[in-house]
MDAnalysis code that builds the backbone (N, CA, C; Angstrom):
import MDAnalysis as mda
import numpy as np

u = mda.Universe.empty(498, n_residues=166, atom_resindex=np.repeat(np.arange(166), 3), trajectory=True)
u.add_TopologyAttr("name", ["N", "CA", "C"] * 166)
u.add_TopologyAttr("resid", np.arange(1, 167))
u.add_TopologyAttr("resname", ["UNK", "UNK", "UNK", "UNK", "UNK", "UNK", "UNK", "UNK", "UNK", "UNK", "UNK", "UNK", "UNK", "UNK", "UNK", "UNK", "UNK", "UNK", "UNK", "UNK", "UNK", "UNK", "UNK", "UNK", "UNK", "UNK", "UNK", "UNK", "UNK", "UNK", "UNK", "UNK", "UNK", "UNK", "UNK", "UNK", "UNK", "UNK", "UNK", "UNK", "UNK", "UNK", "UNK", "UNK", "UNK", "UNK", "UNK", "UNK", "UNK", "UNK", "UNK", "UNK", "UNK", "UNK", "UNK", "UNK", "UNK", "UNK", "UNK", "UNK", "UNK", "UNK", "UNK", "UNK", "UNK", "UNK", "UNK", "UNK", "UNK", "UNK", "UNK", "UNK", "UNK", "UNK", "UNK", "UNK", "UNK", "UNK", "UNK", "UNK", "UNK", "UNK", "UNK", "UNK", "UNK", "UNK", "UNK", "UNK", "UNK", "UNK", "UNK", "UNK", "UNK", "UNK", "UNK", "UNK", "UNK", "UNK", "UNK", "UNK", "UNK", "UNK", "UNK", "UNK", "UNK", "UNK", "UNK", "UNK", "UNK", "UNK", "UNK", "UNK", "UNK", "UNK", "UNK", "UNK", "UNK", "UNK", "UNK", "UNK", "UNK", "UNK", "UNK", "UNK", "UNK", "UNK", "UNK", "UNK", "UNK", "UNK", "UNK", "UNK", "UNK", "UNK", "UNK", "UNK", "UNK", "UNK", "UNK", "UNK", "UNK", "UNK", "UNK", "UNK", "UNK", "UNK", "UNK", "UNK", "UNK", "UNK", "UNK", "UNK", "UNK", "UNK", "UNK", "UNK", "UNK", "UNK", "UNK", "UNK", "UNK", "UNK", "UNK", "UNK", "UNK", "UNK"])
u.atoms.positions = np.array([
    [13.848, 197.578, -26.144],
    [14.079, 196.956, -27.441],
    [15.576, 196.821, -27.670],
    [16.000, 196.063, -28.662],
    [17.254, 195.816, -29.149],
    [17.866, 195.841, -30.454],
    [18.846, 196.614, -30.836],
    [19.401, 196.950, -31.801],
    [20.507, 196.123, -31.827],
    [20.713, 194.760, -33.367],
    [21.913, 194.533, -33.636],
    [22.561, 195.324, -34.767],
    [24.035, 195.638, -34.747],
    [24.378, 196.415, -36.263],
    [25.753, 195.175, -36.091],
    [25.838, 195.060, -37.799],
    [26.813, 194.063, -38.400],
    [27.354, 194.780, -39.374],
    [28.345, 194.273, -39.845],
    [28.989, 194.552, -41.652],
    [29.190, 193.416, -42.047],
    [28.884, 193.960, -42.937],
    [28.983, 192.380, -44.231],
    [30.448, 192.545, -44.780],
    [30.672, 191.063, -44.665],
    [31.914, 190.372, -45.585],
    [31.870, 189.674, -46.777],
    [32.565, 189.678, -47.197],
    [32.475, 188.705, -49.029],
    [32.005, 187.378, -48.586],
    [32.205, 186.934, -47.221],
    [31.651, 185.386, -46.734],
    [30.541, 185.562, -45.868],
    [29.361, 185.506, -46.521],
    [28.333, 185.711, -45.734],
    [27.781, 184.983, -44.593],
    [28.599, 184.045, -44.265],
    [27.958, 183.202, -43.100],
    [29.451, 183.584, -42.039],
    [29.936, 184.726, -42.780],
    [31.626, 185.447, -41.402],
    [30.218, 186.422, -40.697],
    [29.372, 187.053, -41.386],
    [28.382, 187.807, -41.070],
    [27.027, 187.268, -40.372],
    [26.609, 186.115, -40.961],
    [25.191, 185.307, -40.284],
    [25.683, 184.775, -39.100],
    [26.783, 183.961, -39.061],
    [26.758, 183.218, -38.050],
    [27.168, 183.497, -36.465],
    [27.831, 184.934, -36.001],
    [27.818, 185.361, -34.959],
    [25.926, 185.478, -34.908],
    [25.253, 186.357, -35.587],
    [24.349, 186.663, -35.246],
    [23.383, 185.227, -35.071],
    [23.579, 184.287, -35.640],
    [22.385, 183.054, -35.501],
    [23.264, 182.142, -34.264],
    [24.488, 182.389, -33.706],
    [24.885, 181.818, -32.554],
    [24.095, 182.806, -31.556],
    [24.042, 184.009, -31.425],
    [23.990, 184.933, -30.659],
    [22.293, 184.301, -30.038],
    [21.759, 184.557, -31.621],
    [20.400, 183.799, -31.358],
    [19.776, 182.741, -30.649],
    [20.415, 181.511, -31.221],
    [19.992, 180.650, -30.747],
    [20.633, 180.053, -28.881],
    [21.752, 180.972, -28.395],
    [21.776, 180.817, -27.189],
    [20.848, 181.592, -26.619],
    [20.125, 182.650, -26.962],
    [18.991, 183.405, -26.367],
    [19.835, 185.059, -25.507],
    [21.178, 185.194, -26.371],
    [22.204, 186.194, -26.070],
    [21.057, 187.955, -26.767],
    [20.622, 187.366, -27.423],
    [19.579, 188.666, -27.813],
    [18.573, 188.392, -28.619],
    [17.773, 189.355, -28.497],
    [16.588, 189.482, -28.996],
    [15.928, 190.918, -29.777],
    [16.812, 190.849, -30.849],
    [16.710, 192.242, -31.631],
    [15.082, 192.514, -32.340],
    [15.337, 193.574, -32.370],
    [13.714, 193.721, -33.462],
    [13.953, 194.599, -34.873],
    [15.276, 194.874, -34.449],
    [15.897, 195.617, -36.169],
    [17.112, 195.218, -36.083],
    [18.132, 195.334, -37.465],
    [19.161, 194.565, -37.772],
    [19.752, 196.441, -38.363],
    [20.800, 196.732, -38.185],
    [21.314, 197.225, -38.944],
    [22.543, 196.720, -39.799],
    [22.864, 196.813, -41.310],
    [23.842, 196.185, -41.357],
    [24.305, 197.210, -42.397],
    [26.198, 197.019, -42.346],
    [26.586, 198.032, -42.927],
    [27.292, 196.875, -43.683],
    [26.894, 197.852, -45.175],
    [27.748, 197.249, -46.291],
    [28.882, 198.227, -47.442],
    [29.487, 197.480, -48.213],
    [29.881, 198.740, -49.074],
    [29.362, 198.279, -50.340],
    [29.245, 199.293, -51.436],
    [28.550, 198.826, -52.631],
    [28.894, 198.052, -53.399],
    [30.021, 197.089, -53.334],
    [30.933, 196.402, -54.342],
    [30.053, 194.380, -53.306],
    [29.459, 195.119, -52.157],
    [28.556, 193.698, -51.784],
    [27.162, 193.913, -51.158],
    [26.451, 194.395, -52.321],
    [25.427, 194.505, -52.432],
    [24.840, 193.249, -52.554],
    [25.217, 192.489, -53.095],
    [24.424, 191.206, -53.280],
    [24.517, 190.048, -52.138],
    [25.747, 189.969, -51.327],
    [26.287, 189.382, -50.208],
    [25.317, 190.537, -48.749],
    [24.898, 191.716, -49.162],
    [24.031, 192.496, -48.324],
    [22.601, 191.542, -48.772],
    [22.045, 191.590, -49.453],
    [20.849, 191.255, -49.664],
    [20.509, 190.145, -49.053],
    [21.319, 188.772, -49.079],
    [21.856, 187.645, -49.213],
    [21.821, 187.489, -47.539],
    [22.475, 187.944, -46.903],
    [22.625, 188.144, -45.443],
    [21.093, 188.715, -44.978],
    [20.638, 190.194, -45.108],
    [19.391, 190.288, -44.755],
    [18.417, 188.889, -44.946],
    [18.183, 188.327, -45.970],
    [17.614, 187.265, -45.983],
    [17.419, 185.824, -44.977],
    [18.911, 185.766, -44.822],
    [19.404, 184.924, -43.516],
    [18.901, 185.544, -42.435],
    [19.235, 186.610, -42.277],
    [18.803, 187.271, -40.721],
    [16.765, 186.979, -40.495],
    [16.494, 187.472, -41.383],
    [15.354, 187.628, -41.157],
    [14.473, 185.919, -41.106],
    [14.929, 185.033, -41.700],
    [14.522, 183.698, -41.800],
    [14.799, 183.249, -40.361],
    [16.062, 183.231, -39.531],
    [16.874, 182.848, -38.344],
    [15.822, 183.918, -37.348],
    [15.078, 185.072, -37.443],
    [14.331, 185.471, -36.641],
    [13.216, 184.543, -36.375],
    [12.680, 184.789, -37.335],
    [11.264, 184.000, -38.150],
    [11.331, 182.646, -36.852],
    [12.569, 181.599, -37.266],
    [12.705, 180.360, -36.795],
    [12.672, 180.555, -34.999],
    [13.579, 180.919, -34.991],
    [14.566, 181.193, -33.244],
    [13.103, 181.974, -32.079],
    [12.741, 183.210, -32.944],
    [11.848, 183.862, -32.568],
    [10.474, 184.097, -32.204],
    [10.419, 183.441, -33.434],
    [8.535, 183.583, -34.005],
    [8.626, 184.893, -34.276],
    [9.347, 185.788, -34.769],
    [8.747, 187.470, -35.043],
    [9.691, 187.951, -36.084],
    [9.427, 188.755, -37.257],
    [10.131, 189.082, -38.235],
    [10.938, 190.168, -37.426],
    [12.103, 190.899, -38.338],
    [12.903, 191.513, -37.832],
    [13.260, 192.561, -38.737],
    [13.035, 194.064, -38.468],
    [13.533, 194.867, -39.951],
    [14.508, 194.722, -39.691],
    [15.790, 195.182, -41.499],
    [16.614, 194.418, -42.163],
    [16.626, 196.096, -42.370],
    [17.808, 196.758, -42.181],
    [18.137, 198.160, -42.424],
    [19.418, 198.359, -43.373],
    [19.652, 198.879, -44.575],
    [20.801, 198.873, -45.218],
    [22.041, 200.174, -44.625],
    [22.873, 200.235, -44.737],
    [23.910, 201.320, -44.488],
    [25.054, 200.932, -45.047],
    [24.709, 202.059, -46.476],
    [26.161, 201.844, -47.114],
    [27.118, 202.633, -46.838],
    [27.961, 202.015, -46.989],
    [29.738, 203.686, -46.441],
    [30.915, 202.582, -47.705],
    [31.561, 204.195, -47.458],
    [32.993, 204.020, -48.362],
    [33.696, 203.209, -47.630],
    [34.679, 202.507, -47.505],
    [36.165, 201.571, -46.718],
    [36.809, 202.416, -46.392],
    [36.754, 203.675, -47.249],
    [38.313, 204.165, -47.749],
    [37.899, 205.532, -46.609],
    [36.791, 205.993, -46.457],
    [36.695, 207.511, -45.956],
    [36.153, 206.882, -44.328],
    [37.207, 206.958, -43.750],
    [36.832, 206.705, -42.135],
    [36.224, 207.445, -41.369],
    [36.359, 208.599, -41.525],
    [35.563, 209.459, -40.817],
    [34.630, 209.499, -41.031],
    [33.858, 209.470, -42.278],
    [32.725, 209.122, -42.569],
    [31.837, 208.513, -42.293],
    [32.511, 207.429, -41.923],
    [32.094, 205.862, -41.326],
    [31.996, 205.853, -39.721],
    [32.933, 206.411, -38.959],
    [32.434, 207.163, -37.998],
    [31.611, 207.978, -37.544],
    [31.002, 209.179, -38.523],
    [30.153, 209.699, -38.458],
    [28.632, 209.059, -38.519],
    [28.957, 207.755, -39.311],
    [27.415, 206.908, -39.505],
    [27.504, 206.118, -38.505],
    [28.352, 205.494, -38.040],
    [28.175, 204.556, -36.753],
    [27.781, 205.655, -35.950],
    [28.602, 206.822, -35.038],
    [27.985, 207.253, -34.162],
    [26.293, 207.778, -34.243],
    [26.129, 208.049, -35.250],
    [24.770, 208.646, -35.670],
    [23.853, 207.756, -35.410],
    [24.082, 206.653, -35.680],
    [23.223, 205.557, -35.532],
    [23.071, 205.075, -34.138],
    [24.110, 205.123, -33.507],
    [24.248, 204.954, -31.847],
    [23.490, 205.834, -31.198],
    [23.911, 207.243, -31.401],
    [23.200, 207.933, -30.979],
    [21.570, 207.899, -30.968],
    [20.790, 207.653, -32.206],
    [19.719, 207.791, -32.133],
    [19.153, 206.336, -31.323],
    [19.634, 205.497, -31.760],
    [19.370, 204.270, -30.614],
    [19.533, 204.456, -29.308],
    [20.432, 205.398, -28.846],
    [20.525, 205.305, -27.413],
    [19.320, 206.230, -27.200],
    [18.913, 207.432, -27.662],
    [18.218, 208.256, -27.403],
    [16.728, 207.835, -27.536],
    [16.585, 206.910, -28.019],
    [15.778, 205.734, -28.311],
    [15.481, 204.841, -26.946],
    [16.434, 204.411, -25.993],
    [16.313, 203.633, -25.115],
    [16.806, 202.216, -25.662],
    [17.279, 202.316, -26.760],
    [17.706, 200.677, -27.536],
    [18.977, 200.139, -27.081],
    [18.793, 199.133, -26.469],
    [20.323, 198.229, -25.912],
    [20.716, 197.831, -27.160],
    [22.167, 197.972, -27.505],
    [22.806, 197.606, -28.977],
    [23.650, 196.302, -28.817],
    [23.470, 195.530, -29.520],
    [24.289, 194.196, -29.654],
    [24.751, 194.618, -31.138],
    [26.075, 194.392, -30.920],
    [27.095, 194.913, -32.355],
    [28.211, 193.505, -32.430],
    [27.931, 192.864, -33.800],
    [29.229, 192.375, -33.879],
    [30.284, 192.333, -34.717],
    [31.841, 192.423, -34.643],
    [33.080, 193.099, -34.951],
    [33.562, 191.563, -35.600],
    [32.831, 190.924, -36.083],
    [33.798, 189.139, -36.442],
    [33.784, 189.271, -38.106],
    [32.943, 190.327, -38.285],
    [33.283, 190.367, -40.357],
    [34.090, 191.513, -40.620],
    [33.815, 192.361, -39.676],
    [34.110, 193.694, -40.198],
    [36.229, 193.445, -41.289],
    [36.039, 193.675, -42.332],
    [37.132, 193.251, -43.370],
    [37.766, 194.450, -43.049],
    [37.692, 195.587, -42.437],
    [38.436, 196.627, -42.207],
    [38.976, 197.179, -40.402],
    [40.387, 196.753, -40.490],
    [40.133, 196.466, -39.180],
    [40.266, 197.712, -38.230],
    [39.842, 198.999, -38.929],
    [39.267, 200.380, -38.055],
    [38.054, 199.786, -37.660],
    [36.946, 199.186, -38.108],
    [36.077, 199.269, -37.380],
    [35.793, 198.611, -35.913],
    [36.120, 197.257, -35.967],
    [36.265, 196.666, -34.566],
    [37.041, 197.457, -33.643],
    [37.890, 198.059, -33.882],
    [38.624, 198.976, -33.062],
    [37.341, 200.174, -32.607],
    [37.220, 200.875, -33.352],
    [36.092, 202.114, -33.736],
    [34.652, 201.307, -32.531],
    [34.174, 200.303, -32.584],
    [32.725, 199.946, -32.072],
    [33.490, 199.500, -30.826],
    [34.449, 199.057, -30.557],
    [34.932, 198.610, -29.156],
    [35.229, 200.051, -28.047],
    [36.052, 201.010, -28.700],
    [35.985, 202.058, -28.217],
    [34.609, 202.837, -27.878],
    [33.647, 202.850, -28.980],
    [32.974, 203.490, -28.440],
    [31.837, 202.973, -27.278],
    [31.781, 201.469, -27.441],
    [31.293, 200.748, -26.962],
    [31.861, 201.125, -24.720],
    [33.058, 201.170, -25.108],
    [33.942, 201.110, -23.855],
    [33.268, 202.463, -23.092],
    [33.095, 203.309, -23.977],
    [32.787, 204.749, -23.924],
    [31.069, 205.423, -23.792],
    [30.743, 203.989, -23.925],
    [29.093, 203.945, -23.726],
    [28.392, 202.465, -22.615],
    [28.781, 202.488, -21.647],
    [28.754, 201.087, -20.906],
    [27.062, 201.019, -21.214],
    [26.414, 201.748, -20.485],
    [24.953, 201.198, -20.529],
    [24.456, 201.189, -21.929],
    [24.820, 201.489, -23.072],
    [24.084, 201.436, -24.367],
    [24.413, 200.032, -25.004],
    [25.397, 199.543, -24.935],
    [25.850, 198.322, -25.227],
    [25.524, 197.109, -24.917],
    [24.844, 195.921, -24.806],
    [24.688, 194.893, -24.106],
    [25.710, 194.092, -24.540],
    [26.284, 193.823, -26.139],
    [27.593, 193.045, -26.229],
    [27.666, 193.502, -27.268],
    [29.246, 192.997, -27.414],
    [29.934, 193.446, -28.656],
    [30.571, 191.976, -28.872],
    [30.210, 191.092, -30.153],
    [30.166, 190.293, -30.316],
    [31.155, 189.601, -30.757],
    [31.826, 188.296, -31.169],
    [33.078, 188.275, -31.914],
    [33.320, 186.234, -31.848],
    [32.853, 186.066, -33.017],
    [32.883, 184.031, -33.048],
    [33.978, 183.920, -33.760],
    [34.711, 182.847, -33.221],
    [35.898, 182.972, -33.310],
    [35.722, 181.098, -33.986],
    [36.333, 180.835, -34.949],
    [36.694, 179.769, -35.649],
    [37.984, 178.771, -35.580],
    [37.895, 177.802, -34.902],
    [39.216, 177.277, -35.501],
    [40.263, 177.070, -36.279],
    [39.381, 177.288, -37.578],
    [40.344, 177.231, -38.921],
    [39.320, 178.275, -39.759],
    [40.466, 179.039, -40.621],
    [39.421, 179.889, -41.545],
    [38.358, 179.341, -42.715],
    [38.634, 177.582, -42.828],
    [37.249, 177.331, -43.879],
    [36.095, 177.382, -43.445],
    [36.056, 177.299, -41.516],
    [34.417, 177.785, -40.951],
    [33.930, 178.915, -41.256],
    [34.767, 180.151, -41.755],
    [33.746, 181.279, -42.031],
    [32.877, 180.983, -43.408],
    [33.354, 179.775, -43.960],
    [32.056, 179.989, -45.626],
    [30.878, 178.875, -45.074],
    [30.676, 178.528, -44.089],
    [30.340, 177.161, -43.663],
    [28.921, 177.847, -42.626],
    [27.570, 177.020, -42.709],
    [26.364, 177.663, -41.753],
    [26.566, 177.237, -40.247],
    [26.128, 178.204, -39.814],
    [26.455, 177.606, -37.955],
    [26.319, 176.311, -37.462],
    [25.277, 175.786, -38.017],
    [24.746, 174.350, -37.302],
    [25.716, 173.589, -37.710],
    [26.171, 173.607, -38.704],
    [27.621, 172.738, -39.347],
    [28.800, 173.023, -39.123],
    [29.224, 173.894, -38.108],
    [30.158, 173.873, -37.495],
    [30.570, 172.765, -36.134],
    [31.193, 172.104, -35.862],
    [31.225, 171.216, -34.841],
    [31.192, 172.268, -33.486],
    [30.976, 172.452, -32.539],
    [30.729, 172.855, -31.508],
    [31.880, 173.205, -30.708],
    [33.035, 171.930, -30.927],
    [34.420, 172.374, -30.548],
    [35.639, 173.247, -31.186],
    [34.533, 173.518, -32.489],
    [35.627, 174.131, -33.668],
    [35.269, 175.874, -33.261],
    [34.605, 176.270, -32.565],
    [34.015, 177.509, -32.328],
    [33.291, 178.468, -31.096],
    [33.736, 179.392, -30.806],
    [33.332, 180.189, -29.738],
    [32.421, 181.257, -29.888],
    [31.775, 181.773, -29.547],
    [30.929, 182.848, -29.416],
    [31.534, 183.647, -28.367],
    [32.477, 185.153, -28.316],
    [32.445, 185.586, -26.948],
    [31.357, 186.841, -27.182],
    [31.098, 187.198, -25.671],
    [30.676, 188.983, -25.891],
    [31.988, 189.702, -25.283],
    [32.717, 190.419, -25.768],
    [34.205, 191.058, -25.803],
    [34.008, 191.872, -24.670],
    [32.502, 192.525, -24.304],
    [32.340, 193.223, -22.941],
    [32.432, 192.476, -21.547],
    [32.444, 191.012, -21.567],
    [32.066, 190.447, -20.539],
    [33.456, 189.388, -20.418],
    [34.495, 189.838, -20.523],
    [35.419, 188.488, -20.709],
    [36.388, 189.178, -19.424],
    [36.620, 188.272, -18.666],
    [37.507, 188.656, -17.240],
    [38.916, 189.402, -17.342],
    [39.619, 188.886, -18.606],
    [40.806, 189.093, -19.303],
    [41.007, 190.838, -19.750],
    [39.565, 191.397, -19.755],
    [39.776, 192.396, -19.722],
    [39.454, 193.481, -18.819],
    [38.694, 192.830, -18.108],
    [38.404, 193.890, -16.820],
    [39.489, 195.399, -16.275],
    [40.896, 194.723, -16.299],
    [41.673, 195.675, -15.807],
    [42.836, 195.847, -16.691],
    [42.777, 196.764, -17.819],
    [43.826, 196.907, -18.627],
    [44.840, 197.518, -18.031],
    [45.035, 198.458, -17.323],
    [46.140, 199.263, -16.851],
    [47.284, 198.669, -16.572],
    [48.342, 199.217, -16.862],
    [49.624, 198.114, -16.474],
    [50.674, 199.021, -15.140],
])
């Protein structure tokens, strides 16, 4: 099975649309969503679950649970403690994790899921990251993005990083 985890941004399609690119190239096939929010976007959480689960529905044919996880911005360790927790039980689980780092508004976390990601090769299948031409594509739905205005990478699989050492 497959585990995606996201965070929500104030622009909810900075959050849908890695995951409905991810989709519709056939890059995964989750059966739960985790998504981490903070309480000041609760409604941009709701809002997103909704998307996710419709973009299953379509892409899929199969609904998808929609898992909430709220954390502070401000208390990092904290937030560490819930990401790994959550990793953990997924791995112990047997769950390949697709995670993507393209909303996260705090930029410990992409750092935080890449590391641990680096630090967990087989639990990971990608760590995700759509990259926009110009910043008015993040308020904008995937299909309405022009095709040349936008990338999908998985950050685990890019040649550029194979050999960091200098």
């Amino acid at each position: 099975m497959e585990t995606y985890i996201t965070v929500v941004s104030c622009s909810i399609f900075e959050t849908i649309n890695p995951f409905w690119a991810a989709i519709e190239k056939g890059w995964i096939e989750p059966s739960v969503c985790h998504i981490f929010h903070v309480p000041e976007y609760k409604k941009e959480f709701q809002r997103t679950g909704k998307w996710i689960m419709e973009i299953c529905k379509e892409y899929m044919g199969e609904d998808i649970a929609v898992e909430s996880h709220l954390f502070d911005d401000e208390n990092i360790p904290e937030f560490i403690d819930l990401i790994k927790g959550l990793i953990k039980t997924e791995k112990e689980a047997g769950n390949k994790i697709a995670v993507d780092v393209t909303s996260a508004e705090w930029n410990y976390i992409p750092a935080l899921l890449m590391l641990i990601a680096d630090e967990n090769p087989g639990v990971f299948k990608s760590v995700l990251y759509h990259q926009f031409s110009t910043p008015e594509y993040s308020h904008t739905p995937y299909p309405l993005i022009p095709l040349t205005e936008q990338r999908l990478y998985n950050l685990l699989k890019i040649d550029a990083l194979e050999d960091l050492s200098l």
